[in-house]
SERO-110948 format. One record per residue (C-alpha): x negated, y, z negated; residue number from 1; residue in one letter. Coordinates in Angstrom, 1 decimal. Example, Ala and Ser with C-alpha at 12.3 -4.5 7.8 and 13.67 -1.06 7.14 Angstrom:
2
c1 | c2 | c3 | nr | rest
-12.3 | -4.5 | -7.8 | 1 | A $
-13.7 | -1.1 | -7.1 | 2 | S $
This chain:
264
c1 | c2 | c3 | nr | rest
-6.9 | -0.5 | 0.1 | 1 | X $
-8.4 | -2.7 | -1.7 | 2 | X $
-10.7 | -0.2 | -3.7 | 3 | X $
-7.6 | 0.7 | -5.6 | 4 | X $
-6.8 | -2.9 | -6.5 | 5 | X $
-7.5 | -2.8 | -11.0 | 6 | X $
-6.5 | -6.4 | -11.0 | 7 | X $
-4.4 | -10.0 | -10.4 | 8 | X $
-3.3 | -12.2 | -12.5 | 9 | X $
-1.6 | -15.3 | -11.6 | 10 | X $
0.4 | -16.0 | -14.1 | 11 | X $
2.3 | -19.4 | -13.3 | 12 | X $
3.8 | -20.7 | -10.2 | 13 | X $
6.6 | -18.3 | -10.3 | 14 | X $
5.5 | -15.0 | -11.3 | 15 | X $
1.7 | -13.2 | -10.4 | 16 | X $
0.9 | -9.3 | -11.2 | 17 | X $
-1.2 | -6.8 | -9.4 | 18 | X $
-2.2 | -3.5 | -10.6 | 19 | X $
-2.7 | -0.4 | -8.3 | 20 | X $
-4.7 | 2.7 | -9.7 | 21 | X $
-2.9 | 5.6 | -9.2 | 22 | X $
-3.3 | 9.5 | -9.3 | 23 | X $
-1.1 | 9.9 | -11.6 | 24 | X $
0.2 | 6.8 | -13.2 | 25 | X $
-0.6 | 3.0 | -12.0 | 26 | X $
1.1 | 0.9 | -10.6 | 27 | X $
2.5 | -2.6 | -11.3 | 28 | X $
3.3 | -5.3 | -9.0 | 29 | X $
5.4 | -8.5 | -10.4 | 30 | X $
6.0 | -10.6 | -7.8 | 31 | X $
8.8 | -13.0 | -8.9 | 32 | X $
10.1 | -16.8 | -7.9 | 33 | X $
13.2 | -16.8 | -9.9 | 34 | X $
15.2 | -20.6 | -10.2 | 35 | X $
18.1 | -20.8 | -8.1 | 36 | X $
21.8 | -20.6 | -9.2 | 37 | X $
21.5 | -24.6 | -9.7 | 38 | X $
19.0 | -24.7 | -12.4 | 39 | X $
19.7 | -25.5 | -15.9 | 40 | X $
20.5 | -22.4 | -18.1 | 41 | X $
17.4 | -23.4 | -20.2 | 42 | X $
15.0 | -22.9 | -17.1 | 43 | X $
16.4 | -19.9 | -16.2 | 44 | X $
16.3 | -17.9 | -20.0 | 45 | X $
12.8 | -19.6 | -20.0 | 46 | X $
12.3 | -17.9 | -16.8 | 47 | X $
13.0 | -14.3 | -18.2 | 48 | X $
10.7 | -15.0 | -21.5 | 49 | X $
7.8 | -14.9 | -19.4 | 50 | X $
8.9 | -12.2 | -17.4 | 51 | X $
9.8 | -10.5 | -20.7 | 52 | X $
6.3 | -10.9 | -21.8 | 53 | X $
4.1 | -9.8 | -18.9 | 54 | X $
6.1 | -6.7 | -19.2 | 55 | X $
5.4 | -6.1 | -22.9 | 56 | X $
1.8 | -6.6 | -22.4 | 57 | X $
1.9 | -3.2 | -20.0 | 58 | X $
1.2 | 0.0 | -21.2 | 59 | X $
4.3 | 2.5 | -21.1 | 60 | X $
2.9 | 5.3 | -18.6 | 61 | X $
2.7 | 2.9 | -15.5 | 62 | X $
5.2 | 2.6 | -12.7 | 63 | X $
6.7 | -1.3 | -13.0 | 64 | X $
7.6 | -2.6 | -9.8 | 65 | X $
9.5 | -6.5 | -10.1 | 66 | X $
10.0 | -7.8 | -6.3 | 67 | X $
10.5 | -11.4 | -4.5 | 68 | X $
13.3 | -13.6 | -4.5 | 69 | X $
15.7 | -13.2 | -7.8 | 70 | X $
18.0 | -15.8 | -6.5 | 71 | X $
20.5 | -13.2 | -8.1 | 72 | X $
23.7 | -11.7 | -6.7 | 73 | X $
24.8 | -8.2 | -7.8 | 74 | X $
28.5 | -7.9 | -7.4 | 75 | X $
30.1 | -4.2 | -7.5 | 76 | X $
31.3 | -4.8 | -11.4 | 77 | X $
31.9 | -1.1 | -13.4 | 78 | X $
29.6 | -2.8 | -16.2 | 79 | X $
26.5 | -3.2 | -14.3 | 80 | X $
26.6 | -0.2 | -12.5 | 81 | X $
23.7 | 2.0 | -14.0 | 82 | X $
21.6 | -1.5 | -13.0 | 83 | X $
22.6 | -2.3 | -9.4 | 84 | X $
24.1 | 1.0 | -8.2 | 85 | X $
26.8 | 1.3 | -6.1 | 86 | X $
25.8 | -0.1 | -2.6 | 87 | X $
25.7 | -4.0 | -3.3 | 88 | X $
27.0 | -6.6 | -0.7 | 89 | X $
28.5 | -8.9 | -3.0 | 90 | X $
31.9 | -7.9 | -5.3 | 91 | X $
31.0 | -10.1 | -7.7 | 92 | X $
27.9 | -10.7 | -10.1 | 93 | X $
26.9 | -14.6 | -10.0 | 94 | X $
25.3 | -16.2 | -13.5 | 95 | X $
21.8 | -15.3 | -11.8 | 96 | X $
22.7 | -11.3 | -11.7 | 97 | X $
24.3 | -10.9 | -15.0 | 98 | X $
20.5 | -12.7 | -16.3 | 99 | X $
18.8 | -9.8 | -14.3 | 100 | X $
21.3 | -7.0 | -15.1 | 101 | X $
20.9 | -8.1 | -19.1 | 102 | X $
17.3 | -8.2 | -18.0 | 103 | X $
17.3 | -4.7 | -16.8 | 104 | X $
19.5 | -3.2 | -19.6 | 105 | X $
17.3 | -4.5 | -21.8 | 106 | X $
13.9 | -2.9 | -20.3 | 107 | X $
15.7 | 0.3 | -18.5 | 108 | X $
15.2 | -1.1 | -15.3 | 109 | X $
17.2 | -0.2 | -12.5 | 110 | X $
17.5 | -2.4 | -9.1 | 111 | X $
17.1 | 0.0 | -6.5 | 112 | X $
17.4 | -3.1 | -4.0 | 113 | X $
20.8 | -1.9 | -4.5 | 114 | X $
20.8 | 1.7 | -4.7 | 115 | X $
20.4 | 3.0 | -0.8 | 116 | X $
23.7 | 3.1 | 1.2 | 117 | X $
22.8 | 1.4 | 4.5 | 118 | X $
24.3 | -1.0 | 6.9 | 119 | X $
25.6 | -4.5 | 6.1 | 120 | X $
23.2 | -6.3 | 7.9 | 121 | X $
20.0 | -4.1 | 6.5 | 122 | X $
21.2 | -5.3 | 3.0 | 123 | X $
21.3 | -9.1 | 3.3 | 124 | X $
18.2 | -10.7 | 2.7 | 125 | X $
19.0 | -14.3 | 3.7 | 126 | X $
21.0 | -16.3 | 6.3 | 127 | X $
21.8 | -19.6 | 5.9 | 128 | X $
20.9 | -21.5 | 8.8 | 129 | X $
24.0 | -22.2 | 10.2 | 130 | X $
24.2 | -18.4 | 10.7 | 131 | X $
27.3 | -18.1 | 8.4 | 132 | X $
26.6 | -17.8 | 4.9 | 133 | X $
24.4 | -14.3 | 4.6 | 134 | X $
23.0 | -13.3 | 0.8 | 135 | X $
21.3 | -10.5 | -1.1 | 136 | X $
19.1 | -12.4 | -3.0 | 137 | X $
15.7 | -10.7 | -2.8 | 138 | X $
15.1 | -7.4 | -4.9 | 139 | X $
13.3 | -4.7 | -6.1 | 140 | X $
13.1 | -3.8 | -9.3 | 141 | X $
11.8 | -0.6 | -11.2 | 142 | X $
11.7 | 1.5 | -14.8 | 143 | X $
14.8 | 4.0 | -14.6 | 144 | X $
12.4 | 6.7 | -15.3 | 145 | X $
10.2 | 6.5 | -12.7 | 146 | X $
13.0 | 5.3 | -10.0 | 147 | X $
12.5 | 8.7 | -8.1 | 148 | X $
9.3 | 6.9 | -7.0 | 149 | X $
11.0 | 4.9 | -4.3 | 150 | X $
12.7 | 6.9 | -1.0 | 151 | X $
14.1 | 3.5 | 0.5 | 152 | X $
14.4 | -0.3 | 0.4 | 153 | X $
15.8 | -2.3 | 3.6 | 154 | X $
16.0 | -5.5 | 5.0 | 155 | X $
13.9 | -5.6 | 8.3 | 156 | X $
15.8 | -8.0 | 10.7 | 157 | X $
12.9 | -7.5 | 13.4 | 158 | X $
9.8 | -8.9 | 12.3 | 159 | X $
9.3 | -13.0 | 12.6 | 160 | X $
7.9 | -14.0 | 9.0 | 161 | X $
8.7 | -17.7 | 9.4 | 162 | X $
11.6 | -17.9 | 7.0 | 163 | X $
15.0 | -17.7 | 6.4 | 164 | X $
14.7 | -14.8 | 4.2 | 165 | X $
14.4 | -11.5 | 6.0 | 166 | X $
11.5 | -9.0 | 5.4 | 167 | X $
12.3 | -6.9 | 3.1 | 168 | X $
10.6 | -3.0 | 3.1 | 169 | X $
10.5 | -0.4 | 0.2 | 170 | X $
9.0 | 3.1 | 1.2 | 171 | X $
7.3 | 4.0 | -2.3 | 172 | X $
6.4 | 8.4 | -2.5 | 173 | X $
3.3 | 8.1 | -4.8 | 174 | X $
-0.5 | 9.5 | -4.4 | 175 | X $
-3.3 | 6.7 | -4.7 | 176 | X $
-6.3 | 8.2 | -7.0 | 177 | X $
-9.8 | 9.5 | -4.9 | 178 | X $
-12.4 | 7.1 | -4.7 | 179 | X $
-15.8 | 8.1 | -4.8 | 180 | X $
-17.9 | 5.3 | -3.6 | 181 | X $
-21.5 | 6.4 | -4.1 | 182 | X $
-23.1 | 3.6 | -1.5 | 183 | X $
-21.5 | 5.4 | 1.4 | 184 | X $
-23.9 | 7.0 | 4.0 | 185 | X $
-23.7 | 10.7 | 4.4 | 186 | X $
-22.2 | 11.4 | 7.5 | 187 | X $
-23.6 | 12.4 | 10.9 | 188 | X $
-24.3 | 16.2 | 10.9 | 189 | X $
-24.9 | 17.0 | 14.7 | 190 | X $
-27.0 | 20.4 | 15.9 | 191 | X $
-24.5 | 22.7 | 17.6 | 192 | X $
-27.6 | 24.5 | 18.6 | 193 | X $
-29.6 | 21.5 | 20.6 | 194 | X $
-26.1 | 19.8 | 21.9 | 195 | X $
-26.0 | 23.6 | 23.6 | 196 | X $
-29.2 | 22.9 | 25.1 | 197 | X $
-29.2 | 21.5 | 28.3 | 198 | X $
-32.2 | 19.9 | 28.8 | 199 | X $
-31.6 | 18.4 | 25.3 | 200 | X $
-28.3 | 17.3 | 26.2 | 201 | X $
-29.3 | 15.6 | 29.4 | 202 | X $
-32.0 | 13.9 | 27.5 | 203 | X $
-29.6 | 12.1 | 25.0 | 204 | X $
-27.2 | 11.4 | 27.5 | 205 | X $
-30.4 | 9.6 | 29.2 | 206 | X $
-31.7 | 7.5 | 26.4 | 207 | X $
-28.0 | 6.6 | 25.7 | 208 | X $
-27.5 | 5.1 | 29.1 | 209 | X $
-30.4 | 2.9 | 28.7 | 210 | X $
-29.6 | 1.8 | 25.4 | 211 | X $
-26.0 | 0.7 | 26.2 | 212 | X $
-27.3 | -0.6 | 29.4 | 213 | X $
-29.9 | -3.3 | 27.2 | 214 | X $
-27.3 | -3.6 | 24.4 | 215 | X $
-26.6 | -7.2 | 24.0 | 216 | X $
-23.0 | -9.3 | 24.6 | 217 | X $
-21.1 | -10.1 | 21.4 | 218 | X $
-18.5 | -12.5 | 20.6 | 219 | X $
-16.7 | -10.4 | 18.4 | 220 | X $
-15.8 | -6.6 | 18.3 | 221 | X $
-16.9 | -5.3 | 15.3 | 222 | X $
-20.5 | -6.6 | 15.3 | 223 | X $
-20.1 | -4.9 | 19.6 | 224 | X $
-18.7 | -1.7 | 17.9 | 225 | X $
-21.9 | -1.6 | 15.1 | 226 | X $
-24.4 | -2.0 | 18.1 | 227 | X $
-22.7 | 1.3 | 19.9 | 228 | X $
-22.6 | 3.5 | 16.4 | 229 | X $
-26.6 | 2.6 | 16.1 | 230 | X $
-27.6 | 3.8 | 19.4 | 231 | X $
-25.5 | 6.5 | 19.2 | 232 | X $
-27.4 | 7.6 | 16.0 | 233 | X $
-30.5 | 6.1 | 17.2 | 234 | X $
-30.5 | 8.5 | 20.3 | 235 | X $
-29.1 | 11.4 | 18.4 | 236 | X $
-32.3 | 11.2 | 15.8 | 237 | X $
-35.1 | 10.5 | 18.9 | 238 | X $
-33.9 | 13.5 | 20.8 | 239 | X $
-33.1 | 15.8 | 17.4 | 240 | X $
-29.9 | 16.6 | 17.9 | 241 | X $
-28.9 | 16.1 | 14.2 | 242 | X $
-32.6 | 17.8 | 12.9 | 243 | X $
-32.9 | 21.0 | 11.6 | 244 | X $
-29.4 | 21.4 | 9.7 | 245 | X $
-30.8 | 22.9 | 6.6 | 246 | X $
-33.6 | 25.1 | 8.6 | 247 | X $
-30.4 | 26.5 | 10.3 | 248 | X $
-28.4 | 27.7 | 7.6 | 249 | X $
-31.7 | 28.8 | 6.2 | 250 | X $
-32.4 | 30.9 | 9.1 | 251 | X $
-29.1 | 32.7 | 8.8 | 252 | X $
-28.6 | 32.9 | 5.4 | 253 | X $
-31.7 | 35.2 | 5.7 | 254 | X $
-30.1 | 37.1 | 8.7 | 255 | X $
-27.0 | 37.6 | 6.1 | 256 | X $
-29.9 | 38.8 | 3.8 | 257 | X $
-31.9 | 41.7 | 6.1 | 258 | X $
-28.2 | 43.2 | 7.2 | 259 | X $
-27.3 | 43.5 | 4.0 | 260 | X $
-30.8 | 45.3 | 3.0 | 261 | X $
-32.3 | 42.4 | 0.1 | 262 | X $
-35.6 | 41.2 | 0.0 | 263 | X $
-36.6 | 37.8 | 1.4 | 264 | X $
């Protein structure tokens, strides 16, 4: 995955990006720290200036995905519908979620957090621990016109991650460009022809046996697991059961040639 990583940046203690290379268009992650509902006014607008202008500094064609903790409550108001859709667990917008709806209204955003019809306890995203206060706090956040991107977002009750927040899982349809690495080793092209031999076959299956017999113990299972694949190949290239490839299709590229009555 990590092949298709562009770039991080860090930006301050409450916001970081990464970009994804896409097929078609990149992707950006922002992954926010928003200040609670308790926070001066001031902290919070200064919040959303710096959200504001990582988000200028990205070109128009990519897919902008804002995620993490909001802090923000969207209620089911008529006036911030095209934002937070109509599947909310709160009926009222706090001072948090009328900062991200203006945000989103602003940037034609659309929090699609919000916008999957699912069960009340796969849309809060954190329980207060005396079990009786439960929030939607934690979104996801995306341009309006590349919202068909994303199939689902859920809370995932299931999975421990150490925190009163629940997991929270977004099921993204999009195609991750081809990487052509050029330091990668062609692979492995085995003889059909000599693995049909049996004497040939017995004698690699020999010379494998002793070499997994003298391989030595290893602590850990990737360096065991490298020692296998090189006597595997090591015995495939003594016995020559991976030779003569190109002689092969050589051989009956000229058959193809004499039936069909051309000249060699």
């Amino acid at each position: 995955m990590q092949n298709y990583v562009i770039g991080f940046e860090p930006y301050n203690e409450r916001l970081n990006k990464l970009r994804i290379r896409g097929k078609y268009n990149n992707i950006t992650l922002i992954n926010v720290y928003a200040p609670t509902e308790d926070h001066p006014e001031e902290t919070k607008e200064h919040f959303y200036d710096h959200l504001q202008y990582l988000l200028d500094k990205l070109p128009k064609s990519v897919i902008i995905i804002i995620l993490g903790d909001v802090n923000a409550q969207l209620g089911k108001e008529r006036l911030y519908n095209e934002v937070t859709g109509q599947h909310t667990l709160h009926e009222e917008t706090n001072r948090n979620g009328e900062l991200l709806c203006e945000f989103g209204y602003a940037n034609s955003m659309v929090a699609m957090s919000t916008n999957f019809q699912h069960k009340r306890i796969h849309k809060i995203k954190w329980l207060s621990p005396d079990q009786n206060t439960a929030s939607q706090i934690d979104h996801i956040i995306v341009n309006a016109n590349k919202k068909g991107v994303m199939e689902d977002v859920r809370s995932m009750r299931g999975p421990n991650i150490d925190s009163d927040h629940f997991l929270v899982k977004a099921v993204i349809k999009q195609k991750l460009s081809v990487i052509y690495n050029k330091k990668l080793k062609p692979a492995l092209k085995w003889n059909k022809i000599n693995l049909q031999n049996p004497s040939k076959l017995k004698e690699y299956r020999s010379l494998l046996h002793n070499k997994w017999v003298n391989l030595a113990p290893k602590q850990e299972i990737d360096e065991e697991w490298e020692q296998i694949e090189i006597a595997i190949v090591d015995a495939a290239r003594e016995v020559g059961i991976h030779t003569l490839i190109k002689e092969n299709k050589k051989i009956k590229f000229a058959h193809k040639r004499r039936k069909s009555g051309l000249a060699i």
